[in-house]
PyMOL Python script that loads the backbone (N, CA, C, O; Angstrom):
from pymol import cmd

cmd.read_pdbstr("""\
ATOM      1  N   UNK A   1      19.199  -0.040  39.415  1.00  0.00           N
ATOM      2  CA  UNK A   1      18.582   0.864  38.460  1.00  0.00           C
ATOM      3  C   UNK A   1      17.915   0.082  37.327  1.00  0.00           C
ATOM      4  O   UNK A   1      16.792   0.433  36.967  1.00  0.00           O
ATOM      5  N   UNK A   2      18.452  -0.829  36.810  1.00  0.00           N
ATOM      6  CA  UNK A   2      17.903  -1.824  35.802  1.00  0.00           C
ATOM      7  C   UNK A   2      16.511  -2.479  36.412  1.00  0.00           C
ATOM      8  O   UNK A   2      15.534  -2.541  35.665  1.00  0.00           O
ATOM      9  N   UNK A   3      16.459  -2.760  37.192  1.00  0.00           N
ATOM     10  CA  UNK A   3      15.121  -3.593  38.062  1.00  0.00           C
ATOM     11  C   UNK A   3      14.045  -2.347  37.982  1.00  0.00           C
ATOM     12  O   UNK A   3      12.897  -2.494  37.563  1.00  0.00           O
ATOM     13  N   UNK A   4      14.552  -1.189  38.412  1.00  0.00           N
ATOM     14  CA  UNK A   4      13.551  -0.202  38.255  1.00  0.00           C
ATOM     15  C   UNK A   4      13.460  -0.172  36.962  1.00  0.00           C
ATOM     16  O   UNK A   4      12.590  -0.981  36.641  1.00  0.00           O
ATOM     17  N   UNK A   5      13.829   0.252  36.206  1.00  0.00           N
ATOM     18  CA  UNK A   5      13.966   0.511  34.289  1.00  0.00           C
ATOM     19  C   UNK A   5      12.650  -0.870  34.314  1.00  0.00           C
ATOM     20  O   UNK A   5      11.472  -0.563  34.496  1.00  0.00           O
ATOM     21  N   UNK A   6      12.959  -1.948  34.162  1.00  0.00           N
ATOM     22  CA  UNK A   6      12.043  -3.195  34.170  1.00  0.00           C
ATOM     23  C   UNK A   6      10.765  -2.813  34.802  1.00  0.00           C
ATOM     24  O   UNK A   6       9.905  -2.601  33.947  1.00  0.00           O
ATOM     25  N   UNK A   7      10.392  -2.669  35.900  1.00  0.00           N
ATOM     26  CA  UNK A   7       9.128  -2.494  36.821  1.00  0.00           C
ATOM     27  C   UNK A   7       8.191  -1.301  36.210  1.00  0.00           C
ATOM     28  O   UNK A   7       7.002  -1.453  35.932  1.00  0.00           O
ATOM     29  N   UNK A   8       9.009   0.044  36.031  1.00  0.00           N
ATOM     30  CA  UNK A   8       8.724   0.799  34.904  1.00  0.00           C
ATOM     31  C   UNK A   8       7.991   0.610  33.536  1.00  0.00           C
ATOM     32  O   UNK A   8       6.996   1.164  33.068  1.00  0.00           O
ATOM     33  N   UNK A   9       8.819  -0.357  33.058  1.00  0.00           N
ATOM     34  CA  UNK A   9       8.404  -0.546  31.648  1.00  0.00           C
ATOM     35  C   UNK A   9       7.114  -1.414  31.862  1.00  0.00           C
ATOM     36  O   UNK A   9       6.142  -1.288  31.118  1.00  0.00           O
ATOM     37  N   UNK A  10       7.145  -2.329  32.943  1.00  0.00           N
ATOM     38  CA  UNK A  10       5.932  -3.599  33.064  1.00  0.00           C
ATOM     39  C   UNK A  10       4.438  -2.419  33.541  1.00  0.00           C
ATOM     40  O   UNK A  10       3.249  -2.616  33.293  1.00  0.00           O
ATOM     41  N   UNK A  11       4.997  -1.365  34.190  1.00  0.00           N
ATOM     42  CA  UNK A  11       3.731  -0.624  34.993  1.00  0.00           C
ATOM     43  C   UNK A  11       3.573   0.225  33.257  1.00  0.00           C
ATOM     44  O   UNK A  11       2.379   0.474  33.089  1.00  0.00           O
ATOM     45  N   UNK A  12       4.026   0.473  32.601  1.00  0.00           N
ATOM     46  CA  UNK A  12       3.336   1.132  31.290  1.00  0.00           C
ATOM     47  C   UNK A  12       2.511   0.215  30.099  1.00  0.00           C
ATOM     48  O   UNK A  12       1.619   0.570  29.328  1.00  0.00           O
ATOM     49  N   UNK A  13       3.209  -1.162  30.281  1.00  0.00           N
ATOM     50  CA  UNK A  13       2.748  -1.950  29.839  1.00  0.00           C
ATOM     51  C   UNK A  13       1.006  -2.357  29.865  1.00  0.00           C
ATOM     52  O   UNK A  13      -0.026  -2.326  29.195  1.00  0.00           O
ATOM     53  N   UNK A  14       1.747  -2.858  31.554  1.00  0.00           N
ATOM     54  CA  UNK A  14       0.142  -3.235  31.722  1.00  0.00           C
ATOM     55  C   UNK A  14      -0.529  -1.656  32.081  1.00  0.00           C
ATOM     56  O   UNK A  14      -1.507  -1.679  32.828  1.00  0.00           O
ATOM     57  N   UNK A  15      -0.202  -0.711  31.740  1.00  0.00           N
ATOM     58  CA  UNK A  15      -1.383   0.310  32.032  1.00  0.00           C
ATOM     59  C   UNK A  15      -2.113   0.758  30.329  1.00  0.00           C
ATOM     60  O   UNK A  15      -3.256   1.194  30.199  1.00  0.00           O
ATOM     61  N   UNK A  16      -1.170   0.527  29.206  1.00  0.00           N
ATOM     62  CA  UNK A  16      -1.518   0.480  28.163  1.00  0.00           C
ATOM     63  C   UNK A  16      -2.946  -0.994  27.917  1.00  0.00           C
ATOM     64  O   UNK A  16      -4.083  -0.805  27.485  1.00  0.00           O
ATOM     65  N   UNK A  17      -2.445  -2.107  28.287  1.00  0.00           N
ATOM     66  CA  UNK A  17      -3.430  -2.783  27.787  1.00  0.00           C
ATOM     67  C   UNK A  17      -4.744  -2.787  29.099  1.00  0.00           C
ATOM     68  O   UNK A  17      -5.740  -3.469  28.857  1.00  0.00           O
ATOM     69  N   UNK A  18      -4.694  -2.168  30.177  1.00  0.00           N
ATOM     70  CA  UNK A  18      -5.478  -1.808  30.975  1.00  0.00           C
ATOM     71  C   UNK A  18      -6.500  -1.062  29.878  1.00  0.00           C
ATOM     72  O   UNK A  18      -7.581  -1.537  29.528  1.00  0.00           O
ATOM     73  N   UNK A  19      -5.906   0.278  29.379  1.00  0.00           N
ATOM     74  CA  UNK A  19      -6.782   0.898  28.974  1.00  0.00           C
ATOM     75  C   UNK A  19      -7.588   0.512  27.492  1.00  0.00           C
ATOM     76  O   UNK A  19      -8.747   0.783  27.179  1.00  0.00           O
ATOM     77  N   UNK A  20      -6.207  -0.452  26.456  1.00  0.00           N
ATOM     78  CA  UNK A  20      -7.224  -1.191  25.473  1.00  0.00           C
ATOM     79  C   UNK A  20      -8.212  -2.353  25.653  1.00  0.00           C
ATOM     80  O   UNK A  20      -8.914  -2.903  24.805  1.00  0.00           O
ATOM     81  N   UNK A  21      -8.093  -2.589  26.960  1.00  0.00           N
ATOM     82  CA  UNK A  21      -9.347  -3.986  27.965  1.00  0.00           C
ATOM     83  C   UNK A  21     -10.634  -2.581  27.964  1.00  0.00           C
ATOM     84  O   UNK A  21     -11.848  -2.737  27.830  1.00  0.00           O
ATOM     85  N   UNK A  22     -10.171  -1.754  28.085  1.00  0.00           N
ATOM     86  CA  UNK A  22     -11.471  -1.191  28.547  1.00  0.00           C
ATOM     87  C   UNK A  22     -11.678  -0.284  27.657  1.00  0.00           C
ATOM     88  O   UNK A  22     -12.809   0.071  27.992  1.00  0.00           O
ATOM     89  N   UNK A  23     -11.385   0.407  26.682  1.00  0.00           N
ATOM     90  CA  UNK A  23     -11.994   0.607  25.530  1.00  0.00           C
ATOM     91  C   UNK A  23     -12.534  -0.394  24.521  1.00  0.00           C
ATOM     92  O   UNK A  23     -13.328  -0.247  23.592  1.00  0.00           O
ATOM     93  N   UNK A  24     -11.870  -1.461  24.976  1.00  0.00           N
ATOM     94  CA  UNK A  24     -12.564  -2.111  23.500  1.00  0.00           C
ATOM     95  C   UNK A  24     -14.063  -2.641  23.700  1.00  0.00           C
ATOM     96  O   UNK A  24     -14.285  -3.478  22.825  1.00  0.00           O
ATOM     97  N   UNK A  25     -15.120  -2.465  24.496  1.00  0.00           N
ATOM     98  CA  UNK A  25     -16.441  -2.350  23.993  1.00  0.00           C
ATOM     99  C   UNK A  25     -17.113  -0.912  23.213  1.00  0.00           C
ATOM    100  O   UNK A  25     -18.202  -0.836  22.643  1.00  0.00           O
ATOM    101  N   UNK A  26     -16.303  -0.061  23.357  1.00  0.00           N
ATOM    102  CA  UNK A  26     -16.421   1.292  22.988  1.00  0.00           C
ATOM    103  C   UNK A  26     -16.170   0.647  21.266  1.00  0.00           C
ATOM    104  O   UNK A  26     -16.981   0.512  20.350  1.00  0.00           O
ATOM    105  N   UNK A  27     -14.874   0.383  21.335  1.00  0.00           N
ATOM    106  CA  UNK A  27     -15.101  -0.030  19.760  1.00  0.00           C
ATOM    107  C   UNK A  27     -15.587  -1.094  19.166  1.00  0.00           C
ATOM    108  O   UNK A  27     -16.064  -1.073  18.032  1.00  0.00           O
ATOM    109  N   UNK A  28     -15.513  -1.957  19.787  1.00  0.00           N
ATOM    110  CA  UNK A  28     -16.420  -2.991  19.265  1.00  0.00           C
ATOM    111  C   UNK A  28     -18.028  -2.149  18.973  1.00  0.00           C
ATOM    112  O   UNK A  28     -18.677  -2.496  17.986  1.00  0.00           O
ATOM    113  N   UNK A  29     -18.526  -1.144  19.824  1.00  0.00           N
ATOM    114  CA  UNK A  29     -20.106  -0.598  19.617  1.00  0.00           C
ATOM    115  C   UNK A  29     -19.527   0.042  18.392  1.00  0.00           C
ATOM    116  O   UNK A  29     -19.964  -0.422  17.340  1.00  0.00           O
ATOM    117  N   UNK A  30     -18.804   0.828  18.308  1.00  0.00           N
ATOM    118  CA  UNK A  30     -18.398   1.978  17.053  1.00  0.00           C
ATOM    119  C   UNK A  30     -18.170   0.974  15.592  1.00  0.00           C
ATOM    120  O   UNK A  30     -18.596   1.300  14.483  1.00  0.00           O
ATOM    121  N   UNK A  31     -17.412  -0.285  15.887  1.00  0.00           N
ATOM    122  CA  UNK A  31     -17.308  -0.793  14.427  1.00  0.00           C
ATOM    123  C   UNK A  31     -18.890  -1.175  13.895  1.00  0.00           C
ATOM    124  O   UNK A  31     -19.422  -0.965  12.805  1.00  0.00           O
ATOM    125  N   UNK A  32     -19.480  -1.914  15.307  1.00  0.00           N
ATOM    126  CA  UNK A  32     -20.965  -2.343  15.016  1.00  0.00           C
ATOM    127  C   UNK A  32     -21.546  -1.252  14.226  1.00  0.00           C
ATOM    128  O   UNK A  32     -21.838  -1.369  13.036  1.00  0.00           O
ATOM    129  N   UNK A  33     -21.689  -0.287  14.856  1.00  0.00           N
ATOM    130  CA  UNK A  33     -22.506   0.896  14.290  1.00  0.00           C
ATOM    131  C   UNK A  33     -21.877   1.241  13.218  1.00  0.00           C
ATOM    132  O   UNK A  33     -22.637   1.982  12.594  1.00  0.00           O
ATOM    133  N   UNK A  34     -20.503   1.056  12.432  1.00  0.00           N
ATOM    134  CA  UNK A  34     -20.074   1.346  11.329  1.00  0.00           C
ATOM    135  C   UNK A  34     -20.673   0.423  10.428  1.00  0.00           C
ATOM    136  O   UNK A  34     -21.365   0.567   9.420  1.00  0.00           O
ATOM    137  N   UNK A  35     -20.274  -0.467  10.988  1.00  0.00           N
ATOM    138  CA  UNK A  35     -21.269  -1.687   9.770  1.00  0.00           C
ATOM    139  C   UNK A  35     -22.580  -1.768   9.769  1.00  0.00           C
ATOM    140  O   UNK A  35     -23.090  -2.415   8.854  1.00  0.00           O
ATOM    141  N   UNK A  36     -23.397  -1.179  10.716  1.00  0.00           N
ATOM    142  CA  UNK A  36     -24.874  -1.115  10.582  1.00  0.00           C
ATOM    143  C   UNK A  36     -25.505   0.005   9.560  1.00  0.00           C
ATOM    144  O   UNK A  36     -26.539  -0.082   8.899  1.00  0.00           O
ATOM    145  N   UNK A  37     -24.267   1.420   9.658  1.00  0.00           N
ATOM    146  CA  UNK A  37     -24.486   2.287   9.023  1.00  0.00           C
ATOM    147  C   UNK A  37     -24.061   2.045   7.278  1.00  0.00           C
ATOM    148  O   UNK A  37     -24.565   2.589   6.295  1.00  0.00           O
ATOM    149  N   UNK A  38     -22.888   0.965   7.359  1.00  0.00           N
ATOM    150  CA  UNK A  38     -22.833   0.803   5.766  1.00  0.00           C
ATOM    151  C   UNK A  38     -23.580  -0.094   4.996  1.00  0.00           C
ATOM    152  O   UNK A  38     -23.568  -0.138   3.766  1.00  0.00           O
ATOM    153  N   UNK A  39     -24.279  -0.861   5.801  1.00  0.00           N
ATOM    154  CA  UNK A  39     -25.306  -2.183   5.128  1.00  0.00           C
ATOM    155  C   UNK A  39     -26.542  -1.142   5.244  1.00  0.00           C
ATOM    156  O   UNK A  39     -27.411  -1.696   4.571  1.00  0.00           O
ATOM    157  N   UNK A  40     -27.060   0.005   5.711  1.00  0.00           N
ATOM    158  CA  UNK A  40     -28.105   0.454   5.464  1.00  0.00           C
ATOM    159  C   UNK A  40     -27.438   1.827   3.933  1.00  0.00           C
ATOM    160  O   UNK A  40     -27.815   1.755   2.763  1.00  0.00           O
ATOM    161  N   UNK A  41     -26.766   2.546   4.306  1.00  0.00           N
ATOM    162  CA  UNK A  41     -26.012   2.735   2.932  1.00  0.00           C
ATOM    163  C   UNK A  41     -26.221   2.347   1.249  1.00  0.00           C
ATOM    164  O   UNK A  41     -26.497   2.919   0.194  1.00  0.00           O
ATOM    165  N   UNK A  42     -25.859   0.836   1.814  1.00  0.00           N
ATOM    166  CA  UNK A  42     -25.433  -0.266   0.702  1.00  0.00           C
ATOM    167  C   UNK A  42     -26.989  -0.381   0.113  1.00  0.00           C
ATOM    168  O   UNK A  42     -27.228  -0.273  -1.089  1.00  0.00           O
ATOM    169  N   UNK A  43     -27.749  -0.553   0.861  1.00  0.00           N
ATOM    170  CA  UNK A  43     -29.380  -1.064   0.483  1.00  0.00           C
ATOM    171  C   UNK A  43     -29.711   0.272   0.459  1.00  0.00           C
ATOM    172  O   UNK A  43     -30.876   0.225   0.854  1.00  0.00           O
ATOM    173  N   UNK A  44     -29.483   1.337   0.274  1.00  0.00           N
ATOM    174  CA  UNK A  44     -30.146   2.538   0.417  1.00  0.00           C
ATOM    175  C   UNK A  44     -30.147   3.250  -1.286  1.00  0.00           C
ATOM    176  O   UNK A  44     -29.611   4.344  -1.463  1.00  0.00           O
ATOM    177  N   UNK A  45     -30.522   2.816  -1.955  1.00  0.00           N
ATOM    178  CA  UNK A  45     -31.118   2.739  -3.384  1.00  0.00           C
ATOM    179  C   UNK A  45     -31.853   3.632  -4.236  1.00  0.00           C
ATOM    180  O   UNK A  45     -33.050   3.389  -4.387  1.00  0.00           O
ATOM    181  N   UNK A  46     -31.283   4.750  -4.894  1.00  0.00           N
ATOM    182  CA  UNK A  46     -32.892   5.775  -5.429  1.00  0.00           C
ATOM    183  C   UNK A  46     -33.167   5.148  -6.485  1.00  0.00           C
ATOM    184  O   UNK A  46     -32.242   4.817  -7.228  1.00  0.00           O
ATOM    185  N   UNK A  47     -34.339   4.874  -6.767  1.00  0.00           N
ATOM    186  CA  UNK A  47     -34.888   4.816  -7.770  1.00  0.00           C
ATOM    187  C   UNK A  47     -33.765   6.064  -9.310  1.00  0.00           C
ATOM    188  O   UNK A  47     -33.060   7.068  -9.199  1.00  0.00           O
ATOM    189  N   UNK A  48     -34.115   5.383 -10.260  1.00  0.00           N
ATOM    190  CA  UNK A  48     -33.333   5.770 -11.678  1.00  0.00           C
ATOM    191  C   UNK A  48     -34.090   7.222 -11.704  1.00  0.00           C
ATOM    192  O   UNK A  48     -33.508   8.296 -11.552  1.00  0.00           O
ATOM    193  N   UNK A  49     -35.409   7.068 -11.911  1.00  0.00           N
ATOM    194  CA  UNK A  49     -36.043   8.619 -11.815  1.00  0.00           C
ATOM    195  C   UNK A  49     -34.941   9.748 -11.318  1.00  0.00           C
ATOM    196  O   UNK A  49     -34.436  10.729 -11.862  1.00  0.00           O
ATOM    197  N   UNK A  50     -34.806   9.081  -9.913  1.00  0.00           N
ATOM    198  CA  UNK A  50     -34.375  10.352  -8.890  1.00  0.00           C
ATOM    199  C   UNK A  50     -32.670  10.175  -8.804  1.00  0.00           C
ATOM    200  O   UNK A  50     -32.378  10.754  -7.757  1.00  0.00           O
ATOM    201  N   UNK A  51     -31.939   9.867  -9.161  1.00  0.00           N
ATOM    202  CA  UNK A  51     -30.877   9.421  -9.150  1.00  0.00           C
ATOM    203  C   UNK A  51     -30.000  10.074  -9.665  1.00  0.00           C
ATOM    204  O   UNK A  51     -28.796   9.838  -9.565  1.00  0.00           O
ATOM    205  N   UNK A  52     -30.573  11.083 -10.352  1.00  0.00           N
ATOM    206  CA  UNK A  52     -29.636  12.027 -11.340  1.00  0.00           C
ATOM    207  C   UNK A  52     -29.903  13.052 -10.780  1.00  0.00           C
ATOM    208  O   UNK A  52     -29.370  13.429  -9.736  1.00  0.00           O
ATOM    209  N   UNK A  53     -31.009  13.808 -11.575  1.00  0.00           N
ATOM    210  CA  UNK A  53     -31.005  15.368 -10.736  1.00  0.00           C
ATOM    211  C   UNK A  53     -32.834  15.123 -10.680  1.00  0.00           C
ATOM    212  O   UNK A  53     -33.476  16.132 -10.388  1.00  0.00           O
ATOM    213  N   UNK A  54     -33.352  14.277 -10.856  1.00  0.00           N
ATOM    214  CA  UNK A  54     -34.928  14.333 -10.519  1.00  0.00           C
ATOM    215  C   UNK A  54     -35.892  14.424 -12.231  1.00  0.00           C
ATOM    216  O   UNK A  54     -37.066  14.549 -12.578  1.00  0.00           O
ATOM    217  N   UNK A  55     -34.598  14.276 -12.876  1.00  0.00           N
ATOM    218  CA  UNK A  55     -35.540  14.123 -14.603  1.00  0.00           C
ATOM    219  C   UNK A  55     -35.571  12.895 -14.613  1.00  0.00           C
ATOM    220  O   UNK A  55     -34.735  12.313 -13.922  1.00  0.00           O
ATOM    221  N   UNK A  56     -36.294  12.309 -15.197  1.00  0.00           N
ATOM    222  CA  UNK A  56     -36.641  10.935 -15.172  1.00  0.00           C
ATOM    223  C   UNK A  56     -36.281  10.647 -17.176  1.00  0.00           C
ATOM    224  O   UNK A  56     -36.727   9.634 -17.715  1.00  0.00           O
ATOM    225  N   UNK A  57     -35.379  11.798 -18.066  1.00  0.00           N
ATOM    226  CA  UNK A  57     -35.314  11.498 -18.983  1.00  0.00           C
ATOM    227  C   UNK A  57     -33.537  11.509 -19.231  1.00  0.00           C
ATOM    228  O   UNK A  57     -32.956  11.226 -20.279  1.00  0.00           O
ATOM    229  N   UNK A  58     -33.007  11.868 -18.102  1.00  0.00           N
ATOM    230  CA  UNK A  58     -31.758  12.037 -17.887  1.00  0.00           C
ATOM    231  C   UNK A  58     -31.121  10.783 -17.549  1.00  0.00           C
ATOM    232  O   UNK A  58     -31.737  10.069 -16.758  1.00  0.00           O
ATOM    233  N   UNK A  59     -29.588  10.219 -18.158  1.00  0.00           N
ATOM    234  CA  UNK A  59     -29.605   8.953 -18.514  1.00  0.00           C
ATOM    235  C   UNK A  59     -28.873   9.024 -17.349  1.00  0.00           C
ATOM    236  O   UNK A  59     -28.405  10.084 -16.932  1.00  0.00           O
ATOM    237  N   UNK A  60     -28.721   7.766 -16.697  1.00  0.00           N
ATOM    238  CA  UNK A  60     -27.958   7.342 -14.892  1.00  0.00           C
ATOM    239  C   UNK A  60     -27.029   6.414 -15.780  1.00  0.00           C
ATOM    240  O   UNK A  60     -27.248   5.627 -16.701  1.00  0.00           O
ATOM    241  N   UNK A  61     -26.105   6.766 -15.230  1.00  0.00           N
ATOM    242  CA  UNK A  61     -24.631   5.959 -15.160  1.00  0.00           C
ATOM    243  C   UNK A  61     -24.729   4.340 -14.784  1.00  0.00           C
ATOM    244  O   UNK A  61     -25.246   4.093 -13.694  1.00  0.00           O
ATOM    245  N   UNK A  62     -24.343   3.377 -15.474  1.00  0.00           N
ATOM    246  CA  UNK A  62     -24.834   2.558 -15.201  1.00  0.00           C
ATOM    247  C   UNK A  62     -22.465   1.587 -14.819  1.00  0.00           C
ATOM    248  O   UNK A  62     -21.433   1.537 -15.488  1.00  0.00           O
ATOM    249  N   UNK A  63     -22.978   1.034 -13.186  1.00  0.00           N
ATOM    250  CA  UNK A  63     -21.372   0.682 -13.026  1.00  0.00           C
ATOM    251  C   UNK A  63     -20.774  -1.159 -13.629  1.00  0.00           C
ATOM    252  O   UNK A  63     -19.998  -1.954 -13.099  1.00  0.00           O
ATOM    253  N   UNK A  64     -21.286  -1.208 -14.449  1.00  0.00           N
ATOM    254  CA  UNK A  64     -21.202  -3.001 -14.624  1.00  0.00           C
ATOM    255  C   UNK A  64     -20.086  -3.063 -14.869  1.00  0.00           C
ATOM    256  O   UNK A  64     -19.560  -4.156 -15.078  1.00  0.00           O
TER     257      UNK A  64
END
""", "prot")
cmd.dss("prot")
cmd.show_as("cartoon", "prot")
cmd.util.cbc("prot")
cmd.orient("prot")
């Protein structure tokens, strides 16, 4: 019964990292695309004009 208990545990084993071998280009694309989406984000910039509500006399928060 122990040998089975063992063979058991090895067939969940390797069926777990079976399935993280083969998801992980799925996430490797998903982190890519996370970081592609936050470096365009990051550079994604309004002008002071528009930054508030579209008055250009309305003062913008400044984070220094």
């Amino acid at each position: 019964m122990a040998l089975e208990w063992d063979s058991n545990i090895r067939a969940h084993i390797l069926t777990i990292i079976v399935i993280f071998v083969r998801m992980a280009p799925l996430l490797t694309m998903r982190l890519a695309m996370m970081r592609i989406l936050l470096a365009l984000s990051s550079c994604w910039c309004l002008p002071p004009a528009l930054a508030a509500d579209g008055d250009p006399a309305t003062p913008v928060p400044s984070f220094d």
